[in-house]
N, C-alpha and C positions, 0 to 999 in steps of 0.2 A: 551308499551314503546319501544318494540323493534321494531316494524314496522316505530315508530317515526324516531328513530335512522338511521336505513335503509334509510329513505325520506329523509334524511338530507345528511346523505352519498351520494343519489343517486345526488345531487346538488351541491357536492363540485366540485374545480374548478377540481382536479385530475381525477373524475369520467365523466366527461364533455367537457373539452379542447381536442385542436387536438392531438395526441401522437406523432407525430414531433415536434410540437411547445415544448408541455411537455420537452420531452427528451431535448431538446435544449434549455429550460431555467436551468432545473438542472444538465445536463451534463457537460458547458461549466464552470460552477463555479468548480462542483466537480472533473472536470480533473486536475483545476491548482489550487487547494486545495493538490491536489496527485504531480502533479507537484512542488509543493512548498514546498513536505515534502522531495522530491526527490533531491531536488536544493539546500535545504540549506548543503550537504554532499558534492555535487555535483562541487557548486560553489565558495565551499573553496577545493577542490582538483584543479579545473582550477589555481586561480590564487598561491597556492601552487608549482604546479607543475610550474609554470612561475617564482615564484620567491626562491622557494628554492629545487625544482627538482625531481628524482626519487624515492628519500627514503622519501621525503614526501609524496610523491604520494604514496609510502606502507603503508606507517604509519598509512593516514587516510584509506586506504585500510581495515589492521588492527582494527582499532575504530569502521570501517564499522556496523560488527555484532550488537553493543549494539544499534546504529540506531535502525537493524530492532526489535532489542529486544522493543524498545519506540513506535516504529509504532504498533508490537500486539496486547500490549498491549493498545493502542490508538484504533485503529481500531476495537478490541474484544467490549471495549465500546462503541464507535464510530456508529458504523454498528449495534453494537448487540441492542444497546439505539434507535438509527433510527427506526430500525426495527419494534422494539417492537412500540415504538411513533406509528406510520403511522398504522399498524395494529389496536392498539388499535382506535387510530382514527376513523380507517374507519368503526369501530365495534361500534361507538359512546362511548364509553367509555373514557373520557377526563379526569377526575378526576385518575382512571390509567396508562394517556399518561401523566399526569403533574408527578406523582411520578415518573416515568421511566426517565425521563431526567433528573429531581433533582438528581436521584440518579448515575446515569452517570456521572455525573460531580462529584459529590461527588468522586468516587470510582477511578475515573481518577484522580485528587489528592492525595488520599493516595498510588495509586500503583505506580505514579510517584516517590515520596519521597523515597518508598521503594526501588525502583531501583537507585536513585542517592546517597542513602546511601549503596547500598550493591557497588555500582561500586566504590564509593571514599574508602571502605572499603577493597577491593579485586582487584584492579587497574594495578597491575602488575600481578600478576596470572592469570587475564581474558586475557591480552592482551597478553603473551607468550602463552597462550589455542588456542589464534585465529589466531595465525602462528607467532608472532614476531619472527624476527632474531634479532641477536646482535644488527647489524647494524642498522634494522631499528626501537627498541626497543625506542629508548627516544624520537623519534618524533612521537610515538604513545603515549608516556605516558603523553608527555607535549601538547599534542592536547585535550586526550580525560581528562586529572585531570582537565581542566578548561569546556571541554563543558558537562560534566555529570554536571556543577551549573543550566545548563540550563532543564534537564530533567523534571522536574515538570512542565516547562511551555510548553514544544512541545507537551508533553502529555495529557495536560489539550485543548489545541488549537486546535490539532489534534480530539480528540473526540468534544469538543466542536463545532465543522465545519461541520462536520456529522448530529450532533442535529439540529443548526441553520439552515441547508438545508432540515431536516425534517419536520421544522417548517412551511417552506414555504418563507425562505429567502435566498436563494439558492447564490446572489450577495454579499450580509453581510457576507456568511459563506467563499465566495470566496476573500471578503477584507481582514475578520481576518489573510489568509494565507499571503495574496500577501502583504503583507503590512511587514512583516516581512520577505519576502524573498528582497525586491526593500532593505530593510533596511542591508541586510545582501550585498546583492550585493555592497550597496557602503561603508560600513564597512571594506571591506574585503580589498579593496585598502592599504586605509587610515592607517589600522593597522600593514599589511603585509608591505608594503613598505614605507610610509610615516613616521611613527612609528618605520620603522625594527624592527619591532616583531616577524618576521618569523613566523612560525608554530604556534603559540601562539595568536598572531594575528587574526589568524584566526578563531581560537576556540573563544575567546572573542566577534566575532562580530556574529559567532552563536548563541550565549548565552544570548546576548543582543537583536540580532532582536526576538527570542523565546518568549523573556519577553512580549516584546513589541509588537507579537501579541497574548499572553494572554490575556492583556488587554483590546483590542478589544471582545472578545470572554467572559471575566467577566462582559462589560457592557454592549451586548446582553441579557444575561440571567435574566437583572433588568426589562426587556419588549417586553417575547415570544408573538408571535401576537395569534399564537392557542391555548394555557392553559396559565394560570395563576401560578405563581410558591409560591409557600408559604414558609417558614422556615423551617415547620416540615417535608416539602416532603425531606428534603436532609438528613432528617437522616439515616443513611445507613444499610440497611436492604437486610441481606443473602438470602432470597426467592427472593427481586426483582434483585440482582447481579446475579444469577439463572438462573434468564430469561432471564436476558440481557446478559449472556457470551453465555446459549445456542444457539442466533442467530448470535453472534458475533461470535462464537468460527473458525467458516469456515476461516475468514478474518482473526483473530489472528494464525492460528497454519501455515494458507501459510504463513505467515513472519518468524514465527519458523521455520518453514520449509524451507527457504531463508536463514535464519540465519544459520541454519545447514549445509546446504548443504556449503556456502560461509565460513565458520572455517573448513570443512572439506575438502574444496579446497583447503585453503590457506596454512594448514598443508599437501595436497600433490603434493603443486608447489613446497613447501619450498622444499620437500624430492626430488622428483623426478627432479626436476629444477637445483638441487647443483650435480647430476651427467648426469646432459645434457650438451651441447655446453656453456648453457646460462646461467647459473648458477641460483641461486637459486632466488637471488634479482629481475633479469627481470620478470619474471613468473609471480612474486607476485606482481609488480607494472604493468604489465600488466593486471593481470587480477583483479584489482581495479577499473583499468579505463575503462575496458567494461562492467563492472560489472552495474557500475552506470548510461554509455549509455542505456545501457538495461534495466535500472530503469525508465529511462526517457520514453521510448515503455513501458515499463510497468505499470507507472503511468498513463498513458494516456489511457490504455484500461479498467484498474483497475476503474479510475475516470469516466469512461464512463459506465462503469458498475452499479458503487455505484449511480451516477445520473438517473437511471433506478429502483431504488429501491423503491424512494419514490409513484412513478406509480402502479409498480407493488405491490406494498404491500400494500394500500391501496384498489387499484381495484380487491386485492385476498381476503384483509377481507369483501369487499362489495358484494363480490361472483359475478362481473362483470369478467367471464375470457374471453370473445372476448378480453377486452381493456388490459391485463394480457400477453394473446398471440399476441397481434399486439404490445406491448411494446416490449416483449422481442423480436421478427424478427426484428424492425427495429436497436435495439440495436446489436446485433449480427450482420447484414448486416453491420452498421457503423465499428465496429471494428475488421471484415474480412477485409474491404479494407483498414483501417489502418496498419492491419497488411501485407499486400502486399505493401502498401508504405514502409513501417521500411524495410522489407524485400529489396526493392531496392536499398534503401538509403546505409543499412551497407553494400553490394555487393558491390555496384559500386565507396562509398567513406570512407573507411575505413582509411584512411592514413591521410585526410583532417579530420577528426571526432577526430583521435588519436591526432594530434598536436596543436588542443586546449588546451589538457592537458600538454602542457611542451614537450620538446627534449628529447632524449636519442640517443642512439648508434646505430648503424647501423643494429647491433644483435636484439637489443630492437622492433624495428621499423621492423624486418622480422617476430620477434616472435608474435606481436602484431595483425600484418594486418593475419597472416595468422591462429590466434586465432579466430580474428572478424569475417570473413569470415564463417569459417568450425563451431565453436561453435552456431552462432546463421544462419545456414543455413536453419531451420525451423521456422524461424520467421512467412513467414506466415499465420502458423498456429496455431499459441500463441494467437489469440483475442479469442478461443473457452472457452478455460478454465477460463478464468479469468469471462466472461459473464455470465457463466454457475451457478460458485460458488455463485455468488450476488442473482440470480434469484433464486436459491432454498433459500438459507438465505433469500431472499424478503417474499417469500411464506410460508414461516415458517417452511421447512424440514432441519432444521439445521445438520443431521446427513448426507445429502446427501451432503450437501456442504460443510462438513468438508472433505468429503470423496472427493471429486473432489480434492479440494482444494492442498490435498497432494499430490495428484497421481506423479505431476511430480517432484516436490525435493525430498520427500522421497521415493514413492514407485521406482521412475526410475532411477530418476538421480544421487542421493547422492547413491546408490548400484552401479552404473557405474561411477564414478568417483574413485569408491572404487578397483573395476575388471580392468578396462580397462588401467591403466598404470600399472599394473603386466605386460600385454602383448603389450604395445605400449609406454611406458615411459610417459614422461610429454603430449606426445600428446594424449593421449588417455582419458584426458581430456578433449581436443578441441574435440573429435568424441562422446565424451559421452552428450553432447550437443543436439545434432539434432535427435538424438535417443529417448532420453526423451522426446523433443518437442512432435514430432511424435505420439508418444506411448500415452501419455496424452489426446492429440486434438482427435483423437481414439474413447479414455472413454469416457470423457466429451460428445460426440457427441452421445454415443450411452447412457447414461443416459437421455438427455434432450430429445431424441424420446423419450422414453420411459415416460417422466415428462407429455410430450403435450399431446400424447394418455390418459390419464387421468385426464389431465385437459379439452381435448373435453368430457370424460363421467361424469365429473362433470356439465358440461355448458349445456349436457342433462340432468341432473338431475334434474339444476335450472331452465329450461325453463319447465319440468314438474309441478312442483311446484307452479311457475306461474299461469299458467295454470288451476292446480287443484283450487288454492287460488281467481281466475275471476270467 
């Protein structure tokens, strides 16, 4: 039976196909799947800042956090349900890949709920924790009391998008997104200005596109093309959540770890910002608005990574690693030179990127450009880490890529954002930036030599095997 299994694995199209072509049918979905989780925050701060200005620009700055709190936990499923799918797959084991995604989706449901009931419950305590001032206090609270009605659905969408490109629908998991963002994009008008809803506005046409590409994503799951889904698989069971967070958990704690470090920014712009030139407010609506450019480079290498997954983690339970190691270099080569693009791009037009998001002062617009600049002056070397985390999570070392994963929010950056304005005020912020970068791209590099040398004495091992077995 297991030899069966193997010949069938050895014919799938993942074990077969060119790995250019591969990468480039589930990349190109899974960037603007990440891009689309990154846009809906993103493209209600644009026309925010256009129509109602800088404190709403903090505001949603503010609300920021609980995003990446919904992506985690999205992704933790998401990634960790992929994972596990394609693995068991390529091990022939379908009857186990069909429970593993039932139950993903199950579990991304209940942990959505639980999250928009603890935020409508705790609403103003969260949002004074994640830097509010005074001033910008009500247009975070009336942003984020209407978009937490939406959290069960980005949550359910988000993990669901991850499954459907596991499945082998890689364009349907890239509909479910975009379809909800094209929807939020012309919402966001309509409400904001058409409506004079302000701030509110906005939050509503988040809320509503979310819905609406759940929907999309519930009537996938009525006809996976690779298993067959039954009723009883979605009953929800604590050994297969187990498994599914332990390859997720890499992908969920970077966002925690985003989240962390961005509530403990925001609490030391506010302090160190209200005894600089700038006071406290610019800082904070500053660095909202790089924050989420930088999500956009990040989603994109992120997305490029997680589209690299379903390859690799098939072709690692098939124990084909030539096609393991040729996925993961060309994934990596792609998103080095992404990152030397982003790298140019924020040098050379930081001032044109910044006024998309709304005007400000003259102060505003020195403090900003010379943030963009100095804080992501390591950009291009940001595509190591994010590639690195997906491929050991593809390969099933969940504990190495939880460890990548951190290295740069918590182990570098969130400690130097903490040191480095004791001795350089608000700027020591912007320096703790490119340091971290740095410091990260490093690790990551010298763990994934370390991955390859032992994935070449495994690919000796299986070619003895072979061998012995002729």
């Amino acid at each position: 039976m297991a030899d069966m299994n193997q010949n069938t694995a050895a014919t799938h199209p993942l074990a077969t196909g060119g790995v250019g072509k591969l990468l480039l049918k589930f990349a190109i979905p899974s960037i603007i799947s990440m891009l689309v989780g990154a846009l809906y925050n993103i493209v209600d701060q644009i026309f925010i800042g256009q129509g109602v200005g800088m404190l709403g620009n903090a505001g949603t700055n503010v609300a920021f956090p609980l995003v990446l709190i919904c992506m985690s936990v999205s992704l933790m499923l998401g990634v960790g349900g992929a994972s596990n799918f394609n693995l068991e797959l390529g091990r022939g084991n379908k009857e186990t890949a069909a429970r593993t995604i039932a139950n993903a989706i199950t579990f991304s449901a209940m942990f959505g709920l639980l999250i928009c009931l603890s935020v409508r419950l705790l609403l103003e305590p969260l949002l004074l924790a994640f830097g509010a001032t005074e001033e910008v206090l009500p247009y975070a609270r009336s942003y984020t009391s209407i978009t937490s009605l939406g959290i069960p659905f980005i949550v359910m969408t988000v993990c669901g998008g991850h499954l459907i490109r596991a499945d082998g629908s890689p364009k349907y998991s890239m509909a479910c997104n975009l379809v909800g963002a094209i929807l939020n994009v012309a919402l966001d008008p309509i409400f904001i200005f058409g409506f004079d809803m302000g701030i509110a506005g906005a939050a509503w046409a988040t809320s509503i596109s979310q819905f609406v590409g759940w929907l999309f994503v519930a009537g996938y799951m009525r006809r996976c093309k690779s298993v067959k889904l039954r009723g009883s698989y979605f009953i929800p069971s604590a050994q297969r959540l187990i498994s599914i967070a332990s390859l997720g958990a890499a992908a969920c704690f970077n966002q925690l770890a985003i989240m962390c470090v961005q509530v403990a920014m925001n609490n030391t712009l506010t302090r160190y910002g209200a005894i600089s030139m700038y006071g406290s407010n610019i800082p904070l609506a500053a660095a909202g608005v790089i924050t989420k450019v930088y999500m956009i480079f990040l989603s994109v290498v992120i997305g490029l990574g997680q589209g690299s997954q379903p390859i690799i983690g098939f072709n690692y339970g098939a124990r084909n690693y030539a096609r393991v190691r040729l996925t993961f270099y060309y994934t990596l080569s792609v998103a080095t030179s992404l990152s030397i693009f982003a790298f140019i791009t924020f040098q050379l037009f930081p001032r044109e990127i910044i006024s998309l998001f709304g005007s400000g002062s003259d102060e505003y617009y020195r403090f900003v450009e010379r943030y963009f600049r100095i804080f992501l002056l390591m950009t291009f070397t940001n595509g190591i880490q994010p590639v690195a985390v997906t491929f050991f999570t593809s390969i099933g070392k969940a504990m190495k890529g939880l460890f990548i994963s951190l290295t740069r929010q918590i182990l570098f950056l969130l400690p130097l954002i903490m040191i480095f304005p004791r001795f350089w005020g608000v700027d020591g912020i912007v320096y703790a930036g490119p340091v971290a970068d740095l410091a990260a791209a490093v690790l990551a590099f010298f763990f994934i030599i370390r991955e390859i040398r032992d994935i070449n004495g495994l690919e000796k091992l299986e070619a003895l095997r072979r061998d012995d077995a002729a």
